[in-house]
C-alpha positions in Angstrom: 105.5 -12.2 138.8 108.5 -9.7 138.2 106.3 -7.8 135.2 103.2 -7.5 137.6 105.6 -6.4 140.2 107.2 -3.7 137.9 104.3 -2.9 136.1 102.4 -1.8 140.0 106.1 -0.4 141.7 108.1 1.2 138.7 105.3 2.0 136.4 103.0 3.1 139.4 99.8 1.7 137.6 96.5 0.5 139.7 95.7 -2.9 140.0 92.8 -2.4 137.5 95.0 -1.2 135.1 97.1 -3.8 134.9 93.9 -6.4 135.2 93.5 -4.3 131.9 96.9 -4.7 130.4 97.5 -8.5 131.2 93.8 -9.3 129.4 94.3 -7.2 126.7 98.1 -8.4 125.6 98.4 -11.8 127.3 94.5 -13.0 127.3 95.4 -13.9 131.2 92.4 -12.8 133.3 93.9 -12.3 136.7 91.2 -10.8 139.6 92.7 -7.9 142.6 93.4 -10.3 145.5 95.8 -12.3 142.7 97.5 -9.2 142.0 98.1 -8.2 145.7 99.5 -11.7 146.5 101.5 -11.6 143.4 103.1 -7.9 144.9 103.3 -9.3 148.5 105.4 -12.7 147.3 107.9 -10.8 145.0 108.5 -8.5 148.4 108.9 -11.4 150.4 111.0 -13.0 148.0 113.1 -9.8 147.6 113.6 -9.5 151.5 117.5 -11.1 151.6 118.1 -8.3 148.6 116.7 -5.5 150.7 118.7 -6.5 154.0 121.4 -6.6 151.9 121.7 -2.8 150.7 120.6 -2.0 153.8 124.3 -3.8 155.3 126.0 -2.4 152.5 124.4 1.0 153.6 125.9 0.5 156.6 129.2 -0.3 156.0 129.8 3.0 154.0 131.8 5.6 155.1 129.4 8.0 154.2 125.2 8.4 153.9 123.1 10.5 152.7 119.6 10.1 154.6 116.3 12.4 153.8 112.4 11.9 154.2 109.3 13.1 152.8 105.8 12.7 153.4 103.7 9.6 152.2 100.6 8.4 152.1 100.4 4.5 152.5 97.2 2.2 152.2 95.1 5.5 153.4 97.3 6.3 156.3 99.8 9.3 156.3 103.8 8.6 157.2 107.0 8.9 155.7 109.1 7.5 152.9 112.8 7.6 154.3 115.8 7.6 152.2 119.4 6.1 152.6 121.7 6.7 150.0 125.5 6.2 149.2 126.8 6.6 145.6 125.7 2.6 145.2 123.2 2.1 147.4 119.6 3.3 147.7 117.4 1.6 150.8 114.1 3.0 151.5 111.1 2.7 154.3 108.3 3.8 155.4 107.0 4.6 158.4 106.8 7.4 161.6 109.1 10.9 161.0 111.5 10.6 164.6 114.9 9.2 165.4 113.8 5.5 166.0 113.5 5.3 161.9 117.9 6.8 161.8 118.2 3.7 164.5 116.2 1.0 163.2 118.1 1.4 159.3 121.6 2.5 160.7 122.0 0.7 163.8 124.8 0.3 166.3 127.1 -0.8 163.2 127.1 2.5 161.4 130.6 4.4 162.2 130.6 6.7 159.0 129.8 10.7 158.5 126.1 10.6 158.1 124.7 13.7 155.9 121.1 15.0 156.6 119.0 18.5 156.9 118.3 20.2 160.1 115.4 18.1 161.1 115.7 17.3 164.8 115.3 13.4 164.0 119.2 13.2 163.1 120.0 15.4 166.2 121.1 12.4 168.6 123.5 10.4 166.4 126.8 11.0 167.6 129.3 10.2 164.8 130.7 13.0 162.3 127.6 15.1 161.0 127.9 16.8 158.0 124.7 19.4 157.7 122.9 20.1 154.3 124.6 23.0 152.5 121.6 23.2 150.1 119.1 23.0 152.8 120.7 26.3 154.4 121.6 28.2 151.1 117.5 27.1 150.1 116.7 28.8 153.6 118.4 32.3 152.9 117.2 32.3 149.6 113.7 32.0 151.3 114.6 34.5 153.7 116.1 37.4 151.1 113.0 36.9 149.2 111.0 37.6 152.8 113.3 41.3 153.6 114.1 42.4 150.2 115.1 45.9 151.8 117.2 44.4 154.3 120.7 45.3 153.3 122.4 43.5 156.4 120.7 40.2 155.5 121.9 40.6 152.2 125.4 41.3 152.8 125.2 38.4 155.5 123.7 35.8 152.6 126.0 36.9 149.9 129.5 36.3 152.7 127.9 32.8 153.6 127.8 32.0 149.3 131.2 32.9 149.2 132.6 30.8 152.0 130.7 28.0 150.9 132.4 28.7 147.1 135.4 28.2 148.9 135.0 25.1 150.9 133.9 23.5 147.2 136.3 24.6 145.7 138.9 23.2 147.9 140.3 20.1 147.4 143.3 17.8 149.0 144.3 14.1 149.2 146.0 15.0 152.2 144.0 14.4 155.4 145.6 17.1 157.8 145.3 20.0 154.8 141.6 18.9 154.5 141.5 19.5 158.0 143.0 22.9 158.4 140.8 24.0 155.3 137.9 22.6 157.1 139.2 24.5 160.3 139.2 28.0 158.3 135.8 27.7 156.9 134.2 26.8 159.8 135.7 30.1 161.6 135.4 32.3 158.8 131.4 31.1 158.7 130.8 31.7 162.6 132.3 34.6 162.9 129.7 36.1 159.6 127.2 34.7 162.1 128.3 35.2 165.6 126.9 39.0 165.4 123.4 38.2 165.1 123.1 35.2 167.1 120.8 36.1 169.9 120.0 39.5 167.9 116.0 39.8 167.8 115.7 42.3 165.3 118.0 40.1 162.9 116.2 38.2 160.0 119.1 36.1 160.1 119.0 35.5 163.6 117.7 31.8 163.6 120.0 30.6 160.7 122.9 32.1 162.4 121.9 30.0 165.8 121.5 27.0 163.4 124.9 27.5 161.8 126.3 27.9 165.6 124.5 25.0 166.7 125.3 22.5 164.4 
């Protein structure tokens, strides 16, 4: 059961391949509907395991929580992520907020880390933003105005603010705080000039950096 269940989920092979396989090296002859049950009992077997990193998930002070498009049993959806430096629990199912909900729950009290997608919007605990997602963005957007000087100067003060919030580091909670305080001013006020500017490029990623 476990190699016909890594063989189809680790290995990514079709069923007929692995009709293929387990003839050729094992002489077992094994038709499609035996495979899928095979699949469906190591999953239901593996439930308690599952609901287990998913509490562990929860408990964590931190998590990291993405999605990405995926195409299951014909039907398009998404393949969410919830990660911690331990823990890895993924789903599938409709891009909104009732996904956060359903894997979080009411017991999650920890700084949850996500991109800009409007799906993380309502959770109400600390909310750290994606740097890279932001940094990807003005990449994208410098490659878009090549000629525009202001953007550029703009893009290369937001690098070096977020150089200095990495580089900083503290064990002492109220220091982390302070520095925390000074990049977050130093990183509106580079924005606060073109937010609500319409002939800015940067004028939506400054209102996103304002926002959130």
């Amino acid at each position: 059961l476990s190699l016909i269940a890594t063989l189809r989920e680790e290995a990514r092979l079709p069923f007929a391949t692995i009709q293929w396989y387990l003839e050729s090296f094992h002489r077992l002859r094994l038709g499609v509907g035996t495979l899928v049950s095979v699949v469906q009992a190591v999953a239901h077997r593996g439930q308690a395991a599952v609901q287990g990193v998913r509490d562990r998930i929860r408990a964590s002070p931190v998590v990291h929580a993405d999605e990405t498009g995926w195409r299951e049993e014909g039907r398009n959806g998404y393949a969410w992520t919830f990660s911690t430096p331990t823990e890895r629990y993924f789903v599938h199912g409709r891009r909104n907020k009732a996904m956060v909900d359903a894997v979080l729950g009411a017991e999650f009290a920890g700084v949850l880390v996500s991109d800009f997608y409007a799906a993380y919007h309502h959770y109400s605990g600390e909310h750290q933003r994606c740097w890279v997602h932001l940094l990807r963005d003005i990449h994208d957007l410098k490659e878009q105005h090549p000629q525009d000087k202001s953007l550029w100067r703009w893009a290369v003060q937001v690098q070096r603010v977020y150089a200095q919030a990495k580089a900083f580091c503290s064990d002492t909670s109220s220091q982390r705080l302070r520095a925390r305080g000074r990049v977050e001013r130093s990183l509106l006020a580079g924005c606060a000039p073109f937010c609500g500017d319409q002939s800015a490029a940067q004028r939506v990623l400054c209102e996103r950096v304002r926002r959130h």
